[in-house]
C-alpha positions as CSV (number, residue, x, y, z in Angstrom):
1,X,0.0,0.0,0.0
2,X,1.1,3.2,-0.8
3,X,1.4,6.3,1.2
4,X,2.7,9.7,1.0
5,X,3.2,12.1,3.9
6,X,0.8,14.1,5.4
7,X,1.7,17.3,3.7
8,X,1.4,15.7,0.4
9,X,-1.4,14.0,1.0
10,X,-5.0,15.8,-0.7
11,X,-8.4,15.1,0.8
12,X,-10.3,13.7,-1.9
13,X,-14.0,15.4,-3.1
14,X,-17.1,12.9,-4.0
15,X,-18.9,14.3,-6.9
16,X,-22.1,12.3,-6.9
17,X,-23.5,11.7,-10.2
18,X,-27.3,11.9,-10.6
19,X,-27.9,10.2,-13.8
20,X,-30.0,7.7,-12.7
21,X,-32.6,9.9,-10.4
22,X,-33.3,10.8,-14.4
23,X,-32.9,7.3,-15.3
24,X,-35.9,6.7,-13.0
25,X,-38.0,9.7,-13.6
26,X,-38.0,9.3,-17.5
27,X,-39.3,5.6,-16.9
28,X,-42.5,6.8,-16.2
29,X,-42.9,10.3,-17.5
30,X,-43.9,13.3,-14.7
31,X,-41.0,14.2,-12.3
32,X,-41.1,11.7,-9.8
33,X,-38.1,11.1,-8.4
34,X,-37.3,15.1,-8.8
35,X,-33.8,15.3,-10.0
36,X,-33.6,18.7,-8.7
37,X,-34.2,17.3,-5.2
38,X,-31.7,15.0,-6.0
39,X,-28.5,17.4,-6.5
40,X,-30.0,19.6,-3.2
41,X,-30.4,16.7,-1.1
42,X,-26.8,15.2,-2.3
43,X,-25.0,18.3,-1.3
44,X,-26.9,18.4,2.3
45,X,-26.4,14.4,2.7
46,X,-22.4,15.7,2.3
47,X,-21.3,15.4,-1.2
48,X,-18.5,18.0,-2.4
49,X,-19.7,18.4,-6.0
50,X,-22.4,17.2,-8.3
51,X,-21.8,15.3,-11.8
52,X,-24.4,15.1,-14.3
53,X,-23.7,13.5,-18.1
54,X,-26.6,14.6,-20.7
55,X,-26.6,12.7,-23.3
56,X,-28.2,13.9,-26.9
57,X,-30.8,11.6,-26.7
58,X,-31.7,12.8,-23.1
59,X,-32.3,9.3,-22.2
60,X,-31.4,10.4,-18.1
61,X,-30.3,13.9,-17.8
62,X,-31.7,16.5,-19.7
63,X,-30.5,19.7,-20.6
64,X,-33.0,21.9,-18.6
65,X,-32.3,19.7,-15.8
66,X,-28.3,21.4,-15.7
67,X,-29.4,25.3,-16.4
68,X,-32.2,24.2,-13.1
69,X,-29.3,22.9,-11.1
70,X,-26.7,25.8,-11.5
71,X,-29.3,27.8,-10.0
72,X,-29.4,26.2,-7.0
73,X,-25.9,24.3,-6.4
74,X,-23.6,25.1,-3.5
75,X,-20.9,22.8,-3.8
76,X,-19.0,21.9,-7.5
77,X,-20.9,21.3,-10.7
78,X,-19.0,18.9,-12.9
79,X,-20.6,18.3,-16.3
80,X,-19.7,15.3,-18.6
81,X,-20.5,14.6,-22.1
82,X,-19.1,14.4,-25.3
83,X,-17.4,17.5,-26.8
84,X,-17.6,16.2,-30.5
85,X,-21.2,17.7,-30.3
86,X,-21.8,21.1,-30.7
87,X,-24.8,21.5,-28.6
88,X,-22.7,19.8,-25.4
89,X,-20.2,22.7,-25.9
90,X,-22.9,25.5,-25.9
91,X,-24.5,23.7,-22.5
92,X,-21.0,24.1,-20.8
93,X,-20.2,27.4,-21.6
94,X,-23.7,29.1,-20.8
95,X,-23.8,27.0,-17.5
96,X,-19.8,27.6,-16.7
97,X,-19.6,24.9,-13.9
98,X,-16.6,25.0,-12.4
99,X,-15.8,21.7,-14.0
100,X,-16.3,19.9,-17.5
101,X,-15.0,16.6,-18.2
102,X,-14.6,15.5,-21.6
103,X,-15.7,11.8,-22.4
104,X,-15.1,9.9,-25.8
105,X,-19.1,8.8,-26.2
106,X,-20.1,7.3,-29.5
107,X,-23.6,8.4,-30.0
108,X,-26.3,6.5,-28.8
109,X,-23.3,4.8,-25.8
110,X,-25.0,3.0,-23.4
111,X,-22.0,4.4,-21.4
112,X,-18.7,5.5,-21.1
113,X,-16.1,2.9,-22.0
114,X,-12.9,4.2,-22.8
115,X,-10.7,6.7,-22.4
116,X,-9.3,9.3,-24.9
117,X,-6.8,8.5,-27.2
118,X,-4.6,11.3,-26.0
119,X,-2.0,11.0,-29.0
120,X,-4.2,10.4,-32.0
121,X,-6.7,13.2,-31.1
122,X,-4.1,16.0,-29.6
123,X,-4.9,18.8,-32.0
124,X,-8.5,18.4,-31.4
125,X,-8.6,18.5,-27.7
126,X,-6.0,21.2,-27.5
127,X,-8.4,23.3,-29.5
128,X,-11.6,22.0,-27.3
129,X,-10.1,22.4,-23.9
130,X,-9.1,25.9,-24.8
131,X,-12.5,26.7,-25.7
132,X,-13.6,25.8,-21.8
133,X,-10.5,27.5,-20.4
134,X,-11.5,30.8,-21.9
135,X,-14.5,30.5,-20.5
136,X,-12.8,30.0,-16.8
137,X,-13.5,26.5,-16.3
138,X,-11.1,23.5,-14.6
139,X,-11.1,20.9,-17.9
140,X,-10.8,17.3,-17.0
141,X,-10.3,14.3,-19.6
142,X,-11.3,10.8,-19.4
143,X,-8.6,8.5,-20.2
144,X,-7.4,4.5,-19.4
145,X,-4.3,4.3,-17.2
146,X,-2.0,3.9,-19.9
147,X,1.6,6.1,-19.2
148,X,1.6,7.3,-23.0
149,X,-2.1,8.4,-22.9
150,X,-0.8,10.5,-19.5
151,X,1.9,11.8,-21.3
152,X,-0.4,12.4,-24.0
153,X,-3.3,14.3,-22.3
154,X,-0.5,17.0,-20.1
155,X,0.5,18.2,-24.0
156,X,-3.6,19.3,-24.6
157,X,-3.4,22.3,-21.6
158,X,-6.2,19.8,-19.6
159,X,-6.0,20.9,-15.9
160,X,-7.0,17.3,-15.0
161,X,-7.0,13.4,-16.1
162,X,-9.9,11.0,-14.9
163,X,-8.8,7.9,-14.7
164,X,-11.5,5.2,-16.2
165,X,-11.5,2.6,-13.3
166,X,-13.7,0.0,-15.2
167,X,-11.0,-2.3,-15.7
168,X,-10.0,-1.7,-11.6
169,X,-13.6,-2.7,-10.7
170,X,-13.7,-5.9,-13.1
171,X,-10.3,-6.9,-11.7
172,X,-10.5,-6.2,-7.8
173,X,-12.1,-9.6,-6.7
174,X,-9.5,-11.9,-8.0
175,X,-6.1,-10.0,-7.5
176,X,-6.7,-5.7,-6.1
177,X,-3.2,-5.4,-6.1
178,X,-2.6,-6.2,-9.7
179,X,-5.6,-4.4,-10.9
180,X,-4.1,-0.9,-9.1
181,X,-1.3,-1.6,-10.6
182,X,-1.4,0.7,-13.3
183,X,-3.6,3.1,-11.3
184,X,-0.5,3.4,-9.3
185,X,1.8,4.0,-12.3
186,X,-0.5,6.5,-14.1
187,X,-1.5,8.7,-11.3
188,X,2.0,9.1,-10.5
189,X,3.2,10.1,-13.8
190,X,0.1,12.4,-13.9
191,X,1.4,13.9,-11.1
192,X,5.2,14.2,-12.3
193,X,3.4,16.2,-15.0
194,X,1.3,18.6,-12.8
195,X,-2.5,17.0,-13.9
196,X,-5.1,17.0,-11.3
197,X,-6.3,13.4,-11.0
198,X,-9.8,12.3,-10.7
199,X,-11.6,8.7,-11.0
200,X,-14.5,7.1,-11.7
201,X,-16.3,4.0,-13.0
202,X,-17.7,1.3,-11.4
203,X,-16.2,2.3,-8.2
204,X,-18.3,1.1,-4.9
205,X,-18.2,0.6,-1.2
206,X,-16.4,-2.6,-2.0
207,X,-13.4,-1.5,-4.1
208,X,-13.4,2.3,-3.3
209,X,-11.4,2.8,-0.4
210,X,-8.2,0.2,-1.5
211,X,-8.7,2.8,-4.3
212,X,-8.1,5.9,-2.4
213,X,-5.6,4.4,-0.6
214,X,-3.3,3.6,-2.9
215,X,-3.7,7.0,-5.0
216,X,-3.2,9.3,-2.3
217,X,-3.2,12.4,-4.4
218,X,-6.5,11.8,-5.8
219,X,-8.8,15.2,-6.3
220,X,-12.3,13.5,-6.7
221,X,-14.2,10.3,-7.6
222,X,-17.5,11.0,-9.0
223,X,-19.7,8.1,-8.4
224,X,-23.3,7.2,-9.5
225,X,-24.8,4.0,-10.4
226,X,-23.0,2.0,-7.6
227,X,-24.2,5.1,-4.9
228,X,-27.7,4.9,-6.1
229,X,-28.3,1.3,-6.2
230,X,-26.7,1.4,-2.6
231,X,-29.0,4.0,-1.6
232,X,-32.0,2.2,-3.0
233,X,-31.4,-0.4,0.4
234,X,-29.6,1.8,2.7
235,X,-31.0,5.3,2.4
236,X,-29.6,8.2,0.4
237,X,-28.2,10.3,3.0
238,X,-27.0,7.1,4.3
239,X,-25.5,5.7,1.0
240,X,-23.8,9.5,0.7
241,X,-21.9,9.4,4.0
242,X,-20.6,5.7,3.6
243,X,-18.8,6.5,0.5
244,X,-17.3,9.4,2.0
245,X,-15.8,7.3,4.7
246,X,-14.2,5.1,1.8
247,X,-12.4,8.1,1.2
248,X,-11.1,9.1,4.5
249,X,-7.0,7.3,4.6
């Protein structure tokens, strides 16, 4: 297990991510579970930000739900989606939350399944996370923990790397210390080159906290499906306050 000293050390932020409150709602038409009630209720429960991913289709999240959540947020607004569409771009700038993170999504993704290829698409996210730069907000960029897609992403100006932890999650049960592994490896070089590091993906009350260990400079998970189904047995508030204990070293 690895630690750093105290002084190095960051205190890392859950970003809840509210997805599948719309999920629910959309089901049935109306606004029943209110997703609104959702982000307000996350932030009081204890959460440090708020993720939400609108999709084009607005199969979950839809885009009135993020201008009806700026206006009431408290803590940090993190907005994923796919920059290749115009429309997602014009969402993020009008809202300007103080974070957007940019996932590869083909249209019509079920969800997110890889990271960026940092290398092969360089030119286009330079020009993409300049646009959100401008605009004054933190850029982070999903990518696999692979050292040259590291390398990679600190040549686009991204402030920030999330690391896609799929592969961490599928691997945990049978060996955790090989599947940090490369965690381990790619954090640190993200850190060599002065990226903000975030996670997410599958990550859950079983696997979270040997996560968090191990990458001690982590900024922020942000965590959904696993949080909701938790809090579908345990209670929101309840579900909320046991992941951030995963996260406490």
């Amino acid at each position: 297990m690895i630690f750093l000293p105290a002084q190095l050390q960051v205190m890392t932020k859950l970003s809840v991510n509210i997805n599948k409150f719309a999920t629910l709602r959309n089901s049935r038409g109306g606004d029943n579970p209110n997703v609104l009630k959702a982000a307000i209720d996350a932030q009081l429960f204890g959460a440090d930000g708020v993720t939400v991913h609108p999709r084009p289709d607005e199969r979950h999240i839809r885009y009135k739900d993020v201008y009806d959540i700026k206006k009431i947020i408290t803590t940090e607004f993190n907005i994923e989606g796919n920059s290749e569409e115009q429309k997602f771009i014009d969402l993020v700038l009008a809202v300007k939350p103080q974070q957007v993170t940019l996932v590869p999504d083909a249209l019509n993704q079920i969800t997110s399944n890889h990271g960026w290829d940092t290398v092969k698409n360089k030119h286009y996210l330079i020009e993409t996370i300049n646009i959100f730069k401008k605009a004054g907000i933190r850029v982070s960029i999903f990518v696999d923990p692979v050292i040259e897609m590291i390398e990679g992403a600190a040549e686009t100006g991204t402030d920030r790397v999330e690391l896609y932890t799929e592969a961490y999650a599928k691997d945990y049960p049978q060996n955790r210390q090989i599947a940090i592994a490369p965690y381990v490896e790619a954090a640190k070089r993200a850190h060599e080159l002065q990226l903000g590091i975030n996670a997410g993906h599958d990550l859950d009350l079983e696997n979270l906290q040997y996560f968090s260990q191990n990458i001690p400079l982590l900024d922020e998970v942000s965590i959904g499906h696993a949080l909701i189904c938790d809090a579908l047995y345990l209670g929101y508030e309840n579900a909320v306050q046991l992941y951030k204990r995963q996260l406490i070293a």
